[in-house]
C-alpha positions in Angstrom: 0.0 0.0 0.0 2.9 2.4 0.9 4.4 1.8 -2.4 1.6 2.3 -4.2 0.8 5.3 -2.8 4.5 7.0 -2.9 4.6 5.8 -7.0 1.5 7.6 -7.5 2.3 11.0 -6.1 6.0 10.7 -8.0 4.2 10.1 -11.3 1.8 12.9 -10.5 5.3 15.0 -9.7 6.6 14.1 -12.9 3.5 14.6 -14.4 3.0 18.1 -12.7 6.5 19.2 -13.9 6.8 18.0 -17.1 3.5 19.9 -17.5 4.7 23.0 -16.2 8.2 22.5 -18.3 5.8 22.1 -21.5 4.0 25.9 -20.7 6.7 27.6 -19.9 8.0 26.6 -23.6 4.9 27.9 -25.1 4.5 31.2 -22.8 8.7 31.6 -24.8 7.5 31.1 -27.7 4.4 33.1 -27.5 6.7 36.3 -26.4 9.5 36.0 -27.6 10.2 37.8 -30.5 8.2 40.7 -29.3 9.6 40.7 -25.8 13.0 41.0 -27.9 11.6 43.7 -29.7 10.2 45.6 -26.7 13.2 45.2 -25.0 15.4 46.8 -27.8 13.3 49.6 -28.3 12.6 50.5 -24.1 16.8 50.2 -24.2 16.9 52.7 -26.5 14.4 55.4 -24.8 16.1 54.0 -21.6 19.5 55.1 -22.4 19.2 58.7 -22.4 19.5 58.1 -18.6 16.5 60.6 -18.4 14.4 59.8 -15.2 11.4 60.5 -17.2 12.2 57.9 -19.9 12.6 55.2 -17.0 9.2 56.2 -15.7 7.5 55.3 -19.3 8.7 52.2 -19.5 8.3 51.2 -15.7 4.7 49.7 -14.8 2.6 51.0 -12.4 3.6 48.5 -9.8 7.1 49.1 -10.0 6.2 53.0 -10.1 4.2 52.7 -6.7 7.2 51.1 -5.1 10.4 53.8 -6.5 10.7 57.0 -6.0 11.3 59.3 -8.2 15.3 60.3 -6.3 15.9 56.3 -6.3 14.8 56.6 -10.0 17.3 59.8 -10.5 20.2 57.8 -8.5 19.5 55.0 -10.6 19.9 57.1 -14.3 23.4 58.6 -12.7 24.5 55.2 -11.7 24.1 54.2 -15.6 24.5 57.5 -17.2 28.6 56.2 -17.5 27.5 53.2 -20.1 26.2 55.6 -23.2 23.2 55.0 -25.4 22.0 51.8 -26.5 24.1 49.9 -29.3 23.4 46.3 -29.3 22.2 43.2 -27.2 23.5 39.5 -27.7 20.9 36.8 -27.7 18.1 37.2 -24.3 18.0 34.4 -22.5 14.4 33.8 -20.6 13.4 32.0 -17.8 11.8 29.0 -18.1 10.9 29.1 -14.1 9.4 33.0 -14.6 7.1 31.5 -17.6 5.9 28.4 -15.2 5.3 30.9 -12.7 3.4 33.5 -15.2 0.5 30.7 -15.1 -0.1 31.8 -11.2 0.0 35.7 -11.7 -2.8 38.1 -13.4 -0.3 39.1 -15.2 2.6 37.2 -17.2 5.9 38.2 -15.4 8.5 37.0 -17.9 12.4 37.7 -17.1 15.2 37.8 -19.6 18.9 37.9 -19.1 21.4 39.3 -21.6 24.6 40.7 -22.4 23.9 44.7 -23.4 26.4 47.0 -25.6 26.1 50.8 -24.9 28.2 53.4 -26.6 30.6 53.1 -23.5 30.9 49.5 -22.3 29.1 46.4 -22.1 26.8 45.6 -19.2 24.6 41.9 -18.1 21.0 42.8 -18.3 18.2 41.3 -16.2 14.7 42.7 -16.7 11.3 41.0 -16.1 8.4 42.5 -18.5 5.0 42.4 -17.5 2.1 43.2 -19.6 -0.2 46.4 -18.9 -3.0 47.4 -21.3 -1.9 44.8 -23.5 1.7 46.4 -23.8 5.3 45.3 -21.9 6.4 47.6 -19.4 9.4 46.9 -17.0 8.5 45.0 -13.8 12.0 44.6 -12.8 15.1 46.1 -14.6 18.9 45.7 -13.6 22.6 46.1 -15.1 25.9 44.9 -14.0 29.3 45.8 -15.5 30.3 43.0 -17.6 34.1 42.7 -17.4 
C-alpha cells in the first residue's frame, strides 16, 4: 500500500512538472520575439539616462514602489554606459514562464549581455504586460568585465 501510494504522487510529480516545463516553452515562444523587440526599443528610450524615460517604461507596480530620487540615482549610476548599441541573444526564464501561469499578469524575465556606446553591461529585466503592452516590472545592469 505504501508503495503504491508514494509511485502515484512521483508520477503525478513528474506529471505536474513535465507539464509546467511544456507551458513555460509555449508562454517563450508566444513572447519571444516581441519581448525581444520591446526590450530593444525600451533600451533605447532608456539610455538617455533621463528619469522621465525610466518612468515610461516602468509599470505601475514598479512605479508605486520607486521613487522618483531612487529613479534619478538610478539614471546617474548608468548614465557612464552611453546609449544603446546592441544586445547578444536574451536568455528567458523557463521558471518565470511556469510561474506566469499563477500571476494576473505574465511576469516574464530575460537575461542578456547589453552593448552601450561606452561598455558592455549583463541585463536582467522581467516584463510584465499592462494594457496589453510590456512595461518593465524589474530592470537591472551589472558591468560586464
Amino acid at each position: 500500500m505504501k508503495n503504491t501510494a508514494l509511485r502515484v504522487f512521483i508520477v503525478a510529480g513528474l506529471v505536474l512538472f513535465g507539464s509546467l516545463y511544456y507551458y513555460s516553452g509555449e508562454v517563450k515562444e508566444h513572447y519571444e520575439d516581441n519581448a525581444r523587440r520591446y526590450l530593444s526599443n525600451a533600451l533605447q528610450r532608456i539610455s538617455s539616462w533621463e528619469t522621465d524615460a525610466l518612468k515610461e517604461e516602468l509599470s505601475q507596480a514598479t512605479l508605486s514602489h520607486v521613487s522618483d530620487e531612487q529613479l534619478a540615482a538610478l539614471a546617474e549610476q548608468y548614465r557612464s554606459l552611453g546609449a544603446f548599441d546592441r544586445m547578444d541573444e536574451l536568455h528567458f526564464s523557463r521558471l518565470s514562464g511556469a510561474l506566469s501561469l499563477f500571476a494576473e499578469s505574465p511576469r516574464l524575465s530575460y537575461s542578456g549581455k547589453i552593448y552601450f556606446e561606452q561598455g558592455a553591461a549583463v541585463m536582467t529585466a522581467t516584463l510584465t504586460l499592462q494594457n496589453q503592452r510590456f512595461k518593465l516590472y524589474n530592470f537591472n545592469l551589472s558591468r560586464a568585465d
